[in-house]
C-alpha positions as CSV (number, residue, x, y, z in Angstrom):
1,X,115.9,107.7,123.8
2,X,115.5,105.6,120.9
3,X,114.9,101.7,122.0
4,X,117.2,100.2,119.6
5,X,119.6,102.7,120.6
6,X,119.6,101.5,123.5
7,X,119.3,97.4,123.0
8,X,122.5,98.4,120.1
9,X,124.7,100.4,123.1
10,X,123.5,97.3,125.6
11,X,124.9,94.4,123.1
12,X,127.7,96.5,121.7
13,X,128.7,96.9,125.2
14,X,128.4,92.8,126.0
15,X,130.5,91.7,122.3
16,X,133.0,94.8,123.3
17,X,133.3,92.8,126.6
18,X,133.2,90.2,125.2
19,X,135.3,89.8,121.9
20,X,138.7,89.8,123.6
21,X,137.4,86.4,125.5
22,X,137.4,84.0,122.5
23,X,140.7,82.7,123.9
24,X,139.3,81.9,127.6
25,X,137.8,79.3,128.5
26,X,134.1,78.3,127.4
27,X,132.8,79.0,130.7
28,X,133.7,82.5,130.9
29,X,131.7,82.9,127.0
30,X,128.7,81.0,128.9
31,X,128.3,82.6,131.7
32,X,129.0,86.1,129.2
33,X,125.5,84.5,127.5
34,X,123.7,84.1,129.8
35,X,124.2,87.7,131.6
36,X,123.0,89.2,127.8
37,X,120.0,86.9,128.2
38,X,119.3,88.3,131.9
39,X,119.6,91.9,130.2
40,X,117.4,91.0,127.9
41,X,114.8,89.7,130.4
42,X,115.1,92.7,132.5
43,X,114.4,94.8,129.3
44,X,111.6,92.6,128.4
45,X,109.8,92.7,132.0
46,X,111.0,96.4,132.8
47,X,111.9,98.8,130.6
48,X,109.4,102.1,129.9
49,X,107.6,100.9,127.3
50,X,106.8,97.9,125.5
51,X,109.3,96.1,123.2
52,X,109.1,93.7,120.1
53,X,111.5,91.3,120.9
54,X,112.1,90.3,117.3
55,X,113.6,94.1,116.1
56,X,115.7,93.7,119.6
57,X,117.6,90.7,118.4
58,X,118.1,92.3,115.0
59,X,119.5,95.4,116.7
60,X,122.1,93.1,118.9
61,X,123.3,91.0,116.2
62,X,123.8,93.8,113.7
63,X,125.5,95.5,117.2
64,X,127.9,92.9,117.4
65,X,129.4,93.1,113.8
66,X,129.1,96.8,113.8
67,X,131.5,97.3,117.1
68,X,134.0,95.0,114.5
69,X,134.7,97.3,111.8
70,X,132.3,99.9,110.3
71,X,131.9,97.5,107.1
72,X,130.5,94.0,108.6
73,X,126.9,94.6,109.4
74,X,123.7,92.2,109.6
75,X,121.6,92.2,107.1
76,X,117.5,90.6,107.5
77,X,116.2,88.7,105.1
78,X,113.9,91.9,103.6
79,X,117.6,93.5,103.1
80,X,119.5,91.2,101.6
81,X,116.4,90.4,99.4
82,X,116.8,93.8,98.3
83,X,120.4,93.6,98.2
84,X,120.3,90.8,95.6
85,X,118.0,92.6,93.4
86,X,120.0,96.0,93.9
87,X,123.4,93.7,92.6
88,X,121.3,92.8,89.1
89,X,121.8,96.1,87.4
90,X,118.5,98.6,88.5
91,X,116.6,99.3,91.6
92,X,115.1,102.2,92.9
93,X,116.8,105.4,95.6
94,X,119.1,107.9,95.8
95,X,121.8,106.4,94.3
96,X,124.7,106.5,96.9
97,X,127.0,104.3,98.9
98,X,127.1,104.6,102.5
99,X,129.0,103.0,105.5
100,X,128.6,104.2,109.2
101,X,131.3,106.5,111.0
102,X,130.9,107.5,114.3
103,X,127.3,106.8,114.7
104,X,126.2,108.6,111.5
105,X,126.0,107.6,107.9
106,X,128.8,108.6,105.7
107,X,128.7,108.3,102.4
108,X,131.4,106.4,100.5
109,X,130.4,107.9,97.6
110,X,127.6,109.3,95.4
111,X,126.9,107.3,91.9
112,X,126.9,108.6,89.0
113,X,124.2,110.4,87.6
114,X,122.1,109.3,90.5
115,X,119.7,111.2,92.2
116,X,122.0,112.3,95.0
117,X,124.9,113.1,92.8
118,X,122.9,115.5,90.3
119,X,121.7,117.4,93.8
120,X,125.3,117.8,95.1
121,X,125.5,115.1,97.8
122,X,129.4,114.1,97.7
123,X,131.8,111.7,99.2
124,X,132.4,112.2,102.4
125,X,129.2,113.9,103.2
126,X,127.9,112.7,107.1
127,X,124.5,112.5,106.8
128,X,122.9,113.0,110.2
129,X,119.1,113.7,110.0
130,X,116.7,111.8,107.2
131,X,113.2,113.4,107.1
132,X,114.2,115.3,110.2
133,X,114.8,111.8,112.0
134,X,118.6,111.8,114.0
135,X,120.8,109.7,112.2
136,X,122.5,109.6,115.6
137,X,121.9,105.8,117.5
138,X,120.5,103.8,114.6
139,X,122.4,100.9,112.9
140,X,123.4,101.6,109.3
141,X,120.5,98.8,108.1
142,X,118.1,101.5,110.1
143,X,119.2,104.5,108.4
144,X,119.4,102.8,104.8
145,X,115.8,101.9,105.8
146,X,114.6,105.5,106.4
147,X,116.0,106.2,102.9
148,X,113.9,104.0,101.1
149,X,110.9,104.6,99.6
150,X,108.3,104.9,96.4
151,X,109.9,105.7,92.9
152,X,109.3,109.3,92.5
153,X,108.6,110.2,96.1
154,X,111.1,112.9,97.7
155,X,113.0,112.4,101.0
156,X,115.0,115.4,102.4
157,X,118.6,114.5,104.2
158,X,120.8,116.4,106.4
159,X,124.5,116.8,105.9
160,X,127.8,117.2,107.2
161,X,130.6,118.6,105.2
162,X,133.7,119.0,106.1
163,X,135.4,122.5,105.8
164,X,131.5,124.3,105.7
165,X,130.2,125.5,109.3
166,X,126.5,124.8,108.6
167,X,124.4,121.7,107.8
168,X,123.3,121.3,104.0
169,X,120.2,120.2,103.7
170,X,118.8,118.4,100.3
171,X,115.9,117.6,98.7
172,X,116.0,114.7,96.7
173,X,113.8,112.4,94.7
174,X,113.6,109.0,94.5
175,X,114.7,107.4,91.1
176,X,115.5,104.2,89.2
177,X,119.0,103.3,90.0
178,X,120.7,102.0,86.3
179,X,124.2,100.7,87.3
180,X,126.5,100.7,84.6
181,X,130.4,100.7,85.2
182,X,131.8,101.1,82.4
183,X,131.6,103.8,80.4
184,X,134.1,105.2,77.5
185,X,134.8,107.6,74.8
186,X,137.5,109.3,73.0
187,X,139.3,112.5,73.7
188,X,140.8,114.7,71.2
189,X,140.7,112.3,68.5
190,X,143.9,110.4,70.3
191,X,142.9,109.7,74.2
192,X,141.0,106.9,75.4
193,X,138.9,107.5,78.2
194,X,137.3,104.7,80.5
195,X,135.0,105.4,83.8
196,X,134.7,102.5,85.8
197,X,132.4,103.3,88.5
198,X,132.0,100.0,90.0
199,X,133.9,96.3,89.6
200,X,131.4,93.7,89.2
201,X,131.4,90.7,87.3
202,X,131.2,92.0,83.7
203,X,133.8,94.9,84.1
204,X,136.9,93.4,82.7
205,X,135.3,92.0,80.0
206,X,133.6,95.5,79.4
207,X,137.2,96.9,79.6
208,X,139.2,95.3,77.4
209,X,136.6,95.2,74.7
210,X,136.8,99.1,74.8
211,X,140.6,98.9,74.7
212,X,140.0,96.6,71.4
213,X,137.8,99.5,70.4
214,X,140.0,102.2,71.2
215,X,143.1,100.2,69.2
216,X,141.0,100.2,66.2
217,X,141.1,104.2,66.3
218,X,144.8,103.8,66.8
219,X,144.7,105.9,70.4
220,X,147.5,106.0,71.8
221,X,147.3,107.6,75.6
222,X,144.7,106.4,78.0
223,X,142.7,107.5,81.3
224,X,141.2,105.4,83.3
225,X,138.7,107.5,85.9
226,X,137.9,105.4,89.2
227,X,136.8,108.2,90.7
228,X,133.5,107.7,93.0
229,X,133.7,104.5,92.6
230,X,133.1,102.2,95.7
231,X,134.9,99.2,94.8
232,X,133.3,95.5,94.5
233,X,135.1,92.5,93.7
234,X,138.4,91.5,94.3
235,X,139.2,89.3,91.4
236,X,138.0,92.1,89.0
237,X,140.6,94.5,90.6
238,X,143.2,92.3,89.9
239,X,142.2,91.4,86.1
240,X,141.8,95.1,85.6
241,X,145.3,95.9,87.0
242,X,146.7,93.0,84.8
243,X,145.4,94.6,81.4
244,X,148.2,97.3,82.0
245,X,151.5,95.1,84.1
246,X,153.6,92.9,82.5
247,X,154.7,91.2,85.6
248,X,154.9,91.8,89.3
249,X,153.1,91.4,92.2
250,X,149.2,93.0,92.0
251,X,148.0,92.6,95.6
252,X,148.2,90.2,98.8
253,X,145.4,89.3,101.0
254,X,145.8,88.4,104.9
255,X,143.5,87.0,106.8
256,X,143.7,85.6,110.8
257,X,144.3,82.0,109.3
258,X,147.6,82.0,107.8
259,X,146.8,79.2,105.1
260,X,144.4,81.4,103.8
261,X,146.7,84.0,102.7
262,X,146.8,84.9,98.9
263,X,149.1,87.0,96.9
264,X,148.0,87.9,93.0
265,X,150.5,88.4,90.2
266,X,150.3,89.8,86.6
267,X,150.7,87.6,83.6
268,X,152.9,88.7,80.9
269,X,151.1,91.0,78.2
270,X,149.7,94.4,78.9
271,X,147.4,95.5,76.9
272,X,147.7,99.2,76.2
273,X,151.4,98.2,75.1
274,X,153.0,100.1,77.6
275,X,151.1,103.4,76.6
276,X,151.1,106.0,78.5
277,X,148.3,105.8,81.5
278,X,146.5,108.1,83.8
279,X,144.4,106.8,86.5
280,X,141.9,109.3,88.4
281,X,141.0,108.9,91.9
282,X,139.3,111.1,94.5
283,X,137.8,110.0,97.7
284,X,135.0,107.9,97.1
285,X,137.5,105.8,95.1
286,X,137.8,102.9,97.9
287,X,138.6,99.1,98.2
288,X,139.0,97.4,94.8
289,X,139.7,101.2,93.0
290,X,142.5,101.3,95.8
291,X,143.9,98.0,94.5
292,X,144.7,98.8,90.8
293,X,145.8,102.4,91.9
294,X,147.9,101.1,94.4
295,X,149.3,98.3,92.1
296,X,149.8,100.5,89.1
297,X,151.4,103.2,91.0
298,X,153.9,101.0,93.0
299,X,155.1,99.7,89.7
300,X,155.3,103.3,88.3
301,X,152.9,102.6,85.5
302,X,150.2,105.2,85.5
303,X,150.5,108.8,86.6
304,X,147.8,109.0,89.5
305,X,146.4,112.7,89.7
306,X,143.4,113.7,92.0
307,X,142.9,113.2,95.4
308,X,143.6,111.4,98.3
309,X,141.6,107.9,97.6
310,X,139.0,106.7,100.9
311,X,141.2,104.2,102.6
312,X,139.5,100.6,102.9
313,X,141.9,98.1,102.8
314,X,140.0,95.1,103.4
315,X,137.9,92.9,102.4
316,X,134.0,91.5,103.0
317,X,132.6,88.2,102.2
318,X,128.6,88.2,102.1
319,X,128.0,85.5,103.9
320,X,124.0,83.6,104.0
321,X,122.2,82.5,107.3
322,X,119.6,79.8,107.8
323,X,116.9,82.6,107.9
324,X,117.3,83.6,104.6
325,X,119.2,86.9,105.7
326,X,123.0,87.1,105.8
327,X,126.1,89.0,107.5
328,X,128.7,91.2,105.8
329,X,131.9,90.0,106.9
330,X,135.4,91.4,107.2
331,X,137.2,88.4,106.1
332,X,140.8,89.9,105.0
333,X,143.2,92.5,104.9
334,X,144.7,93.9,101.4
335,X,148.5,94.7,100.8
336,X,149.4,96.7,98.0
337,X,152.9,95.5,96.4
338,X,155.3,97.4,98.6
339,X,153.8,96.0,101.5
340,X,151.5,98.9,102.7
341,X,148.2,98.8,103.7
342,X,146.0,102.2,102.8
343,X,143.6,101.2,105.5
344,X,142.5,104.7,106.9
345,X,145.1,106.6,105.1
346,X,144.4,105.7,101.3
347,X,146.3,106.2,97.7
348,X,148.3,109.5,98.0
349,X,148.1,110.9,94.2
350,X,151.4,111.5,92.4
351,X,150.1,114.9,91.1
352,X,147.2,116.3,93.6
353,X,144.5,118.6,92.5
354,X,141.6,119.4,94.0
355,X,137.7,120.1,92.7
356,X,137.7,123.5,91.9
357,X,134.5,124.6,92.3
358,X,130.7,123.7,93.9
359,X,129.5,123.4,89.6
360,X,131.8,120.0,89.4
361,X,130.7,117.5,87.8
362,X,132.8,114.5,87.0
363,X,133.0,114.0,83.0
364,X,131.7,117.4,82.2
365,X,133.2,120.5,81.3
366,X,133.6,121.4,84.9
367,X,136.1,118.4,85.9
368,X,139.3,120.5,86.4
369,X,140.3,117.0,87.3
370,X,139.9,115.6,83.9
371,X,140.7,118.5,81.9
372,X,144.6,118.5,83.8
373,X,144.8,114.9,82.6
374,X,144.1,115.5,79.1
375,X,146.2,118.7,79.0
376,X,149.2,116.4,80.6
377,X,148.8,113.9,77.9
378,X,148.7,116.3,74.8
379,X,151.7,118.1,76.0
């Protein structure tokens, strides 16, 4: 067996324990320490083979916020090194977003355009073997680990899909990464068409200069597609949802300290003039995509056609640590206007329909999806 298999189960197995304590009394935490430090000993002196004690702590921390929620995790200083340079627009790998789901990586959802994507990795794919290696026992940082690798260099995974008996197995090389989330065009001479495929800090401003754009051309009907697209940051979601309300609530935010509840509302003006709207979703649309389909759908603005949306209703602070690494932290839970959360269940479309065929591509001749909406809209 795996050893940081087993120092993970061992610390996930002392928090588990553990966690439901905070409200006794210090001594019981204490004496809770100092048992995980007289595992650790026994490990160190006993166990089959020799350990570095270094990757053990790693493996117990990143444990610990793991047994939490399947988005808080540890990241190392190398990581979140990475991490940083991964947020600035271009790095280098497959080109997917991944969380971990019972024990495996599952991916949130395949970029666009990536590596993975073009191969047919999709969301909701388990990947359970990477270069042969199990999947199976290894923290999320692990797996994403095994995934990296040289620009141009190839890396086979194995999948899980659900609804197909047999594993899939792909091929796929290693690429440059270019994120960009927005995208646009026109449709039919009259349709203005957004992809957002991620919400970081530029993507409002990206948005509403193609809605200035796509005034100029007097379109008059609009899609927004946040399909695949994992989410990001909270205060994008709710300037993008206030392009198209006029008023009303957008989203609230709870967290375990009261006073640190929020609730966001729309200022008067929407931008498409009350136009008529179309939002796409599909299930690697999750957290921040689930926000403005949520809000826009509770206050019967946009038609939402697709498929069922991921489900992530909350919300992860990045938080730094004294050794240069940090911790992803679940920090809050998100409310859509009627009071719902979507955690584990997601945005039920108004109008479902499903990807017709294994050729699908989003934005392409073969998006069904897309070609429903734009029949919808032209009558």
């Amino acid at each position: 067996m795996n050893k940081k298999f087993i120092f993970t189960l061992i610390f996930i197995f002392f928090f588990i324990s553990s966690k439901f304590s905070f409200a006794a009394n210090d001594e019981d935490i204490y004496d809770k320490i100092d048992l995980f430090g007289e595992v650790l000993d026994k490990i160190k002196k006993d166990y089959v083979e020799e350990v570095n004690q270094n990757d053990v702590l790693d493996s117990a921390i990143n444990g610990v916020l793991q047994s939490l929620d399947p988005y808080s995790a540890y990241m190392s200083p190398e990581i979140f090194k990475e991490m940083e340079t991964e947020t600035s627009g271009e790095f280098g790998g497959l080109g997917i977003e991944v969380s971990m789901e019972f024990g495996v990586v599952k991916v949130i959802t395949p970029m666009d355009n990536s590596p993975a994507e073009k191969e047919g990795v999709k969301a909701g794919d388990y990947i359970v073997k990477i270069n042969g290696v199990q999947v199976q026992g290894k923290t999320l940082s692990e797996a994403v680990e095994l995934m990296r690798g040289p620009i141009g260099s190839k890396i086979e995974i194995t999948v899980r899909r659900k609804g197909v008996k047999k594993a899939l197995i792909f091929e796929i090389t290693r690429e440059i990464i270019e994120v960009k989330s927005v995208r646009s065009k026109i449709i039919d001479n009259n349709i203005g068409y957004i992809r957002l495929t991620s919400f970081n800090e530029n993507s409002s401003s990206q948005i509403r200069s193609k809605i200035k754009e796509f005034k100029k051309n007097d379109v008059k009907k609009y899609v927004l597609d946040l399909r695949n697209n994992p989410g990001g940051l909270l205060s994008q979601a709710v300037r993008i949802s206030d392009f198209f309300l006029d008023n009303g609530e957008i989203v609230s935010t709870k967290s375990r300290k009261s006073y640190e509840n929020r609730k966001y509302f729309a200022k008067k003006g929407d931008l498409i003039d009350g136009e008529t709207l179309i939002v796409l979703i599909n299930y690697g649309s999750a957290s921040a995509s689930e926000i403005v389909a949520g809000a826009l759908k509770d206050h019967k603005r946009a038609i939402i056609i697709g498929e069922n949306s991921y489900g992530k209703g909350s919300v992860q602070s990045i938080i730094p640590l004294k050794n240069k690494g940090a911790i992803r932290l679940t920090i809050s839970k998100y409310y859509l206007p009627s009071g719902e959360s979507i955690s584990g269940t997601g945005i039920t479309p108004d109008i479902e329909i499903v990807e017709n065929s294994e050729e699908f591509r989003i934005n392409t001749e073969t998006d069904n999806q897309l070609n429903f909406a734009v029949k919808l809209l032209n009558g």
